[in-house]
N, CA, C and O atoms as CSV, one atom per row, in Angstrom:
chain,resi,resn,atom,element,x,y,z
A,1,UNK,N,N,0.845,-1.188,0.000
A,1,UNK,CA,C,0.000,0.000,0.000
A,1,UNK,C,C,0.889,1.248,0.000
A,1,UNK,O,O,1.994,1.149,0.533
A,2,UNK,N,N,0.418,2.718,-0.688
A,2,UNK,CA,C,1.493,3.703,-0.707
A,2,UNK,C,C,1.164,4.054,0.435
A,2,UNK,O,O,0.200,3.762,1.143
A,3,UNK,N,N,1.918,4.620,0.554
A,3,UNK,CA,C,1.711,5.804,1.909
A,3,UNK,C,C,0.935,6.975,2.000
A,3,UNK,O,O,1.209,7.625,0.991
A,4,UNK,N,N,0.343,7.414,2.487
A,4,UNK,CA,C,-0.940,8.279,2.562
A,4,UNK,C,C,0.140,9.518,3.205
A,4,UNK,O,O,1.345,9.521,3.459
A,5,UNK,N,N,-1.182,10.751,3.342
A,5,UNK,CA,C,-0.289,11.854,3.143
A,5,UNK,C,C,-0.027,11.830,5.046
A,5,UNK,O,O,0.921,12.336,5.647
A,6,UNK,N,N,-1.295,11.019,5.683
A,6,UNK,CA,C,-1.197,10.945,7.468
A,6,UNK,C,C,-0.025,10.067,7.721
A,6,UNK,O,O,0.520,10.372,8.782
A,7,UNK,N,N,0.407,9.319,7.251
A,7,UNK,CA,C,1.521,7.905,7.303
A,7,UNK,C,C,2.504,8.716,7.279
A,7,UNK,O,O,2.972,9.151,8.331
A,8,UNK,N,N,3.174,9.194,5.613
A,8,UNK,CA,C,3.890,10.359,5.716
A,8,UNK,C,C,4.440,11.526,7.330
A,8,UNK,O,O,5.481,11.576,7.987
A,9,UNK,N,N,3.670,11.968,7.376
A,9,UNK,CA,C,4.094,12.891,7.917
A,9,UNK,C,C,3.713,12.439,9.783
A,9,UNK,O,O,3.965,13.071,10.808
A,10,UNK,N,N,3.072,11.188,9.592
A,10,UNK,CA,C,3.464,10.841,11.202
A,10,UNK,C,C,5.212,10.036,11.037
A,10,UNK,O,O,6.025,10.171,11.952
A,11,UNK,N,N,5.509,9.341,9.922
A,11,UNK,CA,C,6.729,8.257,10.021
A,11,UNK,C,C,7.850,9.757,10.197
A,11,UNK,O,O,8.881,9.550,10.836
A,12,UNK,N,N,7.629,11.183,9.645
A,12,UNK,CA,C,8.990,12.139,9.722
A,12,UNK,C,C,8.527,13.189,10.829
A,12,UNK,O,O,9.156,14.245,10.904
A,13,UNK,N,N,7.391,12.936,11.747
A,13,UNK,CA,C,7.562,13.251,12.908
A,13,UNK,C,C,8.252,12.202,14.353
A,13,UNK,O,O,8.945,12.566,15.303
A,14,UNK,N,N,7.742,10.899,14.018
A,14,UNK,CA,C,8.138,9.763,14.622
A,14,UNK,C,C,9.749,10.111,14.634
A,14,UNK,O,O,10.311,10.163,15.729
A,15,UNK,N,N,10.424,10.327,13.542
A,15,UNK,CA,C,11.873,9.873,12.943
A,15,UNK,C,C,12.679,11.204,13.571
A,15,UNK,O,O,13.828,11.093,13.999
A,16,UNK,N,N,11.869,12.608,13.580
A,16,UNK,CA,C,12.603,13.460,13.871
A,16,UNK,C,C,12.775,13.621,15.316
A,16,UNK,O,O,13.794,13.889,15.953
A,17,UNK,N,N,11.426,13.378,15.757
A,17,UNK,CA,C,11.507,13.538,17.581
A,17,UNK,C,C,11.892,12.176,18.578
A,17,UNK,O,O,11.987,12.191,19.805
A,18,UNK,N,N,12.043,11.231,17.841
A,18,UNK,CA,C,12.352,9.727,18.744
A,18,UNK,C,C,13.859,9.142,18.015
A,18,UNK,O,O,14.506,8.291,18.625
A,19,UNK,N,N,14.397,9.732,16.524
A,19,UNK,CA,C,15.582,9.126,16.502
A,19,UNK,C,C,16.725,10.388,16.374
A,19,UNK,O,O,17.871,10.501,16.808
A,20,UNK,N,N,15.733,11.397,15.457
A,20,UNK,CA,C,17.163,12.881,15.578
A,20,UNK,C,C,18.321,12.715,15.218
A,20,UNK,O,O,19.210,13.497,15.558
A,21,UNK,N,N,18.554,11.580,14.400
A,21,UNK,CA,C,20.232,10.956,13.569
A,21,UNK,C,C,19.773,11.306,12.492
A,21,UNK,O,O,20.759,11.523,11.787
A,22,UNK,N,N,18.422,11.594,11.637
A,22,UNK,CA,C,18.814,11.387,10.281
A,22,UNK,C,C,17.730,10.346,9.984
A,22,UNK,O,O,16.733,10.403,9.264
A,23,UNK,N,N,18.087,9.654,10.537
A,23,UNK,CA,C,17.130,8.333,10.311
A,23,UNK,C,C,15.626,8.154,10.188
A,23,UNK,O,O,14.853,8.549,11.060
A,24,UNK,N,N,15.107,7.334,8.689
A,24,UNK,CA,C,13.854,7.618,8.604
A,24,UNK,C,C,13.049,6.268,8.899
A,24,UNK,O,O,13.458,5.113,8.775
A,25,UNK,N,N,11.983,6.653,9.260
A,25,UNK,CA,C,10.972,5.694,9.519
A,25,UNK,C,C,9.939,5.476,8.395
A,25,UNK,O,O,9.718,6.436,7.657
A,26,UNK,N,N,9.079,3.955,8.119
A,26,UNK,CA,C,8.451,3.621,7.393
A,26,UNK,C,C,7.527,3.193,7.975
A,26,UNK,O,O,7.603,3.046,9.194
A,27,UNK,N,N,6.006,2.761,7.048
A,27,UNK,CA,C,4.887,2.507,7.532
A,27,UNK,C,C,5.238,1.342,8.137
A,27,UNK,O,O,5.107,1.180,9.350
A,28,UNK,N,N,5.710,0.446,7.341
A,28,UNK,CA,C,5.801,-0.830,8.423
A,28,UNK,C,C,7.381,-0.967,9.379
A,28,UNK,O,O,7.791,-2.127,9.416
A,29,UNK,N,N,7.928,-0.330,9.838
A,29,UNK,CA,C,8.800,0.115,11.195
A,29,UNK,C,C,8.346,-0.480,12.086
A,29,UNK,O,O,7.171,-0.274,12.387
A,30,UNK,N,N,9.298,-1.624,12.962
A,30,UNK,CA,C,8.361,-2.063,14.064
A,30,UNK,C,C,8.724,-1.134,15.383
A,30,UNK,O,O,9.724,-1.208,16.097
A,31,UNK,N,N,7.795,-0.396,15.464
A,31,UNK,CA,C,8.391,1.218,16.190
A,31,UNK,C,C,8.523,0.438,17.667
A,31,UNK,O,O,9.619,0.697,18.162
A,32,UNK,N,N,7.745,-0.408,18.474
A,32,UNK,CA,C,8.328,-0.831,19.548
A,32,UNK,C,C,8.972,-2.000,19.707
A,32,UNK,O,O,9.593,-2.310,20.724
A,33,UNK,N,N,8.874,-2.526,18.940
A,33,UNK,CA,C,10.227,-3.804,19.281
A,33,UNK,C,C,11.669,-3.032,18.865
A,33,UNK,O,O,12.655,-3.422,19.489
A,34,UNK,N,N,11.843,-2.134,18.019
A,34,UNK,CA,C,12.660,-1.315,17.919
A,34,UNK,C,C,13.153,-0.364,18.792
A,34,UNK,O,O,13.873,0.615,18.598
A,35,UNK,N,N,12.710,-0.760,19.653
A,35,UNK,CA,C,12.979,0.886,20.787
A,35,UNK,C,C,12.895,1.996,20.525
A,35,UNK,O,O,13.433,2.895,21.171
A,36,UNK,N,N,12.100,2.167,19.379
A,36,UNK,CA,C,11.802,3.647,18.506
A,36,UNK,C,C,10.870,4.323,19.635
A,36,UNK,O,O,11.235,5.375,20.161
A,37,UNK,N,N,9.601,3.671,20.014
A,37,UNK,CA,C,8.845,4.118,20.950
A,37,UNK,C,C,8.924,3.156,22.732
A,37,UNK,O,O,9.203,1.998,23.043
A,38,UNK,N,N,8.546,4.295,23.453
A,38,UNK,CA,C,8.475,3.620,24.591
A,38,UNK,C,C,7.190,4.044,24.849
A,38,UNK,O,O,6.460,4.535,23.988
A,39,UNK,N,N,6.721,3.783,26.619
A,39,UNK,CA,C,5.384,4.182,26.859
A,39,UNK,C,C,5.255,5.413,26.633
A,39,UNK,O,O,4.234,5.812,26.075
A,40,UNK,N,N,6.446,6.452,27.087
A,40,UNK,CA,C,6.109,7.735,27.303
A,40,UNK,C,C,5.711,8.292,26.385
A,40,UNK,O,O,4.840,9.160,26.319
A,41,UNK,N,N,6.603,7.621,25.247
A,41,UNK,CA,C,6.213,7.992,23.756
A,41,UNK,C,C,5.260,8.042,23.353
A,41,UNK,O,O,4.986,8.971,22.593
A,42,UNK,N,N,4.346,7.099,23.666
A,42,UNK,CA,C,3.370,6.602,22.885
A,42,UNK,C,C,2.262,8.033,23.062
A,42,UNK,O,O,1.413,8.355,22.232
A,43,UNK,N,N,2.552,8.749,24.372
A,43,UNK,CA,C,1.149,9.908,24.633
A,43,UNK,C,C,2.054,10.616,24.049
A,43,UNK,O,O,2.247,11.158,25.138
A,44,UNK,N,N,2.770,11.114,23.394
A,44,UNK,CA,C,3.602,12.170,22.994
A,44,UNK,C,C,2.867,11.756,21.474
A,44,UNK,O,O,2.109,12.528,20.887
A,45,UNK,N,N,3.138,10.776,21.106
A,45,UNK,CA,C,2.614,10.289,19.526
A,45,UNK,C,C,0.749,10.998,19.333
A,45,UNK,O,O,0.181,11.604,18.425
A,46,UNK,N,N,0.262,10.449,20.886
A,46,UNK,CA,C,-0.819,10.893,20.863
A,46,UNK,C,C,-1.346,12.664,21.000
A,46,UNK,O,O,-2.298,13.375,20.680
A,47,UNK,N,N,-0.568,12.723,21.409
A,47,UNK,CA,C,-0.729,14.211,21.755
A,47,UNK,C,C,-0.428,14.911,19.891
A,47,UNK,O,O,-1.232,15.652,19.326
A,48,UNK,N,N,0.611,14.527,19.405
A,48,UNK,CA,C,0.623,15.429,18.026
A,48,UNK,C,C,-0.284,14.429,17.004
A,48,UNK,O,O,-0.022,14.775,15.852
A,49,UNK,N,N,-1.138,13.449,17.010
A,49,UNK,CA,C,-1.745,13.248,16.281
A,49,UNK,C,C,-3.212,13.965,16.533
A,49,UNK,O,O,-3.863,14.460,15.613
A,50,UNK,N,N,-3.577,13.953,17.718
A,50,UNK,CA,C,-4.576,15.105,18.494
A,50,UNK,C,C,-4.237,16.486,17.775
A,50,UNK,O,O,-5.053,16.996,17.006
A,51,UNK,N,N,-3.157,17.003,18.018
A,51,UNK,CA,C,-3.160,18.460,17.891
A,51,UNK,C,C,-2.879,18.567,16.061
A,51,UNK,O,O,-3.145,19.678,15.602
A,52,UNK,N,N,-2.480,17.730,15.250
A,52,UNK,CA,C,-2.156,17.638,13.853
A,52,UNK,C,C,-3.163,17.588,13.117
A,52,UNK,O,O,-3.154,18.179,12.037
A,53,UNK,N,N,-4.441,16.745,13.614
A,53,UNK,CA,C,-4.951,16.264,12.677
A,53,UNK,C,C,-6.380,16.004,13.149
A,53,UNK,O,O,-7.299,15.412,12.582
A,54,UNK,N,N,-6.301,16.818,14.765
A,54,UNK,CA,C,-7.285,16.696,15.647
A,54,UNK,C,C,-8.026,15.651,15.861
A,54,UNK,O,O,-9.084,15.790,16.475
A,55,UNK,N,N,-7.704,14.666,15.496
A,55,UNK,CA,C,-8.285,12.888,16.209
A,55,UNK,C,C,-7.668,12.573,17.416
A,55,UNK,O,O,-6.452,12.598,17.606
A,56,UNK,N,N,-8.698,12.215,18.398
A,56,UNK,CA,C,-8.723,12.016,19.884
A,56,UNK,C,C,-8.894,10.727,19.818
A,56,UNK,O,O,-9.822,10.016,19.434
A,57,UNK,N,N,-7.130,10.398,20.558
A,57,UNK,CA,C,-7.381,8.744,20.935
A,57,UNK,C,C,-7.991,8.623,22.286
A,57,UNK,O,O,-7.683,9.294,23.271
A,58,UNK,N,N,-8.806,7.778,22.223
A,58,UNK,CA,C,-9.418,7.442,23.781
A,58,UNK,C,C,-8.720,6.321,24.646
A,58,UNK,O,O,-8.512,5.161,24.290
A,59,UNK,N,N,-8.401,6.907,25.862
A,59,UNK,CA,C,-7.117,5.634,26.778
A,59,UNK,C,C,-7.495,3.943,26.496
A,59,UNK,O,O,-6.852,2.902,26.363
A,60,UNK,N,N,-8.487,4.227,26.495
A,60,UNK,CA,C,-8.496,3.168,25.890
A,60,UNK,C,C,-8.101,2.185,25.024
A,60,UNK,O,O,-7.831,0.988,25.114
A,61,UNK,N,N,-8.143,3.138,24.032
A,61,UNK,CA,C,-7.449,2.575,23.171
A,61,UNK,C,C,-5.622,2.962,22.884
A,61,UNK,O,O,-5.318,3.140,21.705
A,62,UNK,N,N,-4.861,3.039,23.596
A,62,UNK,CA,C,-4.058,3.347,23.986
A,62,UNK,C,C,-2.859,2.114,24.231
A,62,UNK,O,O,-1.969,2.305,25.059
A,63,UNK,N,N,-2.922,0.929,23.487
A,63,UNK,CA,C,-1.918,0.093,24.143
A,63,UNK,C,C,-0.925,-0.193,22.403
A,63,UNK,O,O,-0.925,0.417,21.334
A,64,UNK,N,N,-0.252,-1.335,22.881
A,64,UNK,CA,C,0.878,-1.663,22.392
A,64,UNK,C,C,0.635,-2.294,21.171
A,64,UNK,O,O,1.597,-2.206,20.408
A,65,UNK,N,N,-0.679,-3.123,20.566
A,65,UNK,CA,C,-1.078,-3.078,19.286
A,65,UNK,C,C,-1.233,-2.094,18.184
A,65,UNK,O,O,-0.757,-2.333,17.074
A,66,UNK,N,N,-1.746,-1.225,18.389
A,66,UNK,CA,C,-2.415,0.080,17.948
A,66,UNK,C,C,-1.144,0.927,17.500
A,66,UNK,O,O,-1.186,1.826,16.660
A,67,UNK,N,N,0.128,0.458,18.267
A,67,UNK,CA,C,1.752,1.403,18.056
A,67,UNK,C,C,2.954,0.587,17.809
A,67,UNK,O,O,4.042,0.799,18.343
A,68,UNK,N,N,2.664,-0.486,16.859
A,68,UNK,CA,C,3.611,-1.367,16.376
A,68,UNK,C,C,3.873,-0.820,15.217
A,68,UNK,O,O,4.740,-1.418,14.579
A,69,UNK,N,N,3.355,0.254,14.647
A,69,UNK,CA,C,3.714,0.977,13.316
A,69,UNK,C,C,2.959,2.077,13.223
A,69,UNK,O,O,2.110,2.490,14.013
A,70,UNK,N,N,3.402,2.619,11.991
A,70,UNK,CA,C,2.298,3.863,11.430
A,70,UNK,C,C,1.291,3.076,10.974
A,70,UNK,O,O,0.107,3.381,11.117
A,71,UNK,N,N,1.720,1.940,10.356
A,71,UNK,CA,C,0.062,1.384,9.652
A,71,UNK,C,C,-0.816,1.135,10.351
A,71,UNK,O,O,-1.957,1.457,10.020
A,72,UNK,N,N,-0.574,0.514,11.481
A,72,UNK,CA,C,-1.622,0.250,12.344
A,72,UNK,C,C,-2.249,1.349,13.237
A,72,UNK,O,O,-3.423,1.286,13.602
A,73,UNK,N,N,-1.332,2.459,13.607
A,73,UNK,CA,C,-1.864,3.623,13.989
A,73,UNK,C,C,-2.805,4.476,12.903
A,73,UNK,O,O,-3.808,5.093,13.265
A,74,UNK,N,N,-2.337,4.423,11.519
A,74,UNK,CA,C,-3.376,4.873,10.755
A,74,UNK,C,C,-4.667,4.082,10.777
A,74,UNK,O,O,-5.668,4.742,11.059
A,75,UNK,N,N,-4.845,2.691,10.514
A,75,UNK,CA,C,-5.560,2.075,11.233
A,75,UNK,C,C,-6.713,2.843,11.927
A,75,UNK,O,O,-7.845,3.189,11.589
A,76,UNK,N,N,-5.903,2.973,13.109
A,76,UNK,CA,C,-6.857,3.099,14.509
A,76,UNK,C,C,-7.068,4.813,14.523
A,76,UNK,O,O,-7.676,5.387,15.427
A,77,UNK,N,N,-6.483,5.473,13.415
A,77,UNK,CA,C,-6.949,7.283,13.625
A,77,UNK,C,C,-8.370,6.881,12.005
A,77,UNK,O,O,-9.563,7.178,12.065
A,78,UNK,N,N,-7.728,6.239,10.893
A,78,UNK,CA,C,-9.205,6.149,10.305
A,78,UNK,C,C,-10.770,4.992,10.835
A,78,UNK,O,O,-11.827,4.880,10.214
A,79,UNK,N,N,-10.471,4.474,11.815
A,79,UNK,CA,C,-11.443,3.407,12.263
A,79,UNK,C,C,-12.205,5.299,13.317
A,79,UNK,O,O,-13.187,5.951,12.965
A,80,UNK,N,N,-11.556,5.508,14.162
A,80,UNK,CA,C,-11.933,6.461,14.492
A,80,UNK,C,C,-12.432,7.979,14.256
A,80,UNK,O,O,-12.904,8.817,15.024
A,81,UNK,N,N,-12.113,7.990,12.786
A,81,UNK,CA,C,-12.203,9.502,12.518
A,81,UNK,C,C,-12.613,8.971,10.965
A,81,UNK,O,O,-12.513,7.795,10.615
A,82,UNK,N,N,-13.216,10.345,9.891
A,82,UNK,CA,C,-13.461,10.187,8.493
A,82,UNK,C,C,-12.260,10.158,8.078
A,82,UNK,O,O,-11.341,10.552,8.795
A,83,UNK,N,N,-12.039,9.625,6.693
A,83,UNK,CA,C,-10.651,9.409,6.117
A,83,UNK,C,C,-10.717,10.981,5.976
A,83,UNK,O,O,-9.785,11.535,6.559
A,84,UNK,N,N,-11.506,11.736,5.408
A,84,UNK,CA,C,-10.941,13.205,4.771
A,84,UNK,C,C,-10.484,13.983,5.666
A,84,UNK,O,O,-10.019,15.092,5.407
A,85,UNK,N,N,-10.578,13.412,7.007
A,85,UNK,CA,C,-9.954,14.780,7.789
A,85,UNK,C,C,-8.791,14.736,8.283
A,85,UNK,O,O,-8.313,15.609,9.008
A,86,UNK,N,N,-7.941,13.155,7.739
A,86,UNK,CA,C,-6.418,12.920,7.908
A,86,UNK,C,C,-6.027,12.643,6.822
A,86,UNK,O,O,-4.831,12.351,6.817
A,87,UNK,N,N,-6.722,12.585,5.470
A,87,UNK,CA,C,-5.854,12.505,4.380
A,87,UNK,C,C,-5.225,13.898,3.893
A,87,UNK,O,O,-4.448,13.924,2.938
């Protein structure tokens, strides 16, 4: 699948604020078996997908499936929100 314009620009926010070498991230990145993300991360992820693109994750839904990648986080921001307001 290509990358959408939300995938995009969460994998070079992911890449700039959690690795800061240079280094880029892809949709399928396994962002926590990688040590790319930790917990703390994960509300930090949430917090600029909230304020980016204004989709509110609910704690709920908040665990370690949902942040094994961008794909699956896109996933869980279009299961939750219309596609047009993160494409």
């Amino acid at each position: 699948m290509a990358d959408s314009q939300f995938s995009q620009i969460l994998c070079r926010f992911i890449a700039d604020a959690f690795l800061g070498d240079g280094s880029r991230v892809q949709r399928d990145t396994p962002l926590l078996e990688l040590n790319i993300l930790d917990s703390a991360a994960l509300f930090d992820v949430v917090d600029y997908i909230r304020q980016e693109f204004g989709v509110q994750i609910p704690v709920a839904d908040i665990h370690p499936e949902h942040f094994a990648n961008v794909a699956q986080l896109e996933a869980l921001v279009l299961r939750l929100n219309p596609l047009e307001k993160i494409a």
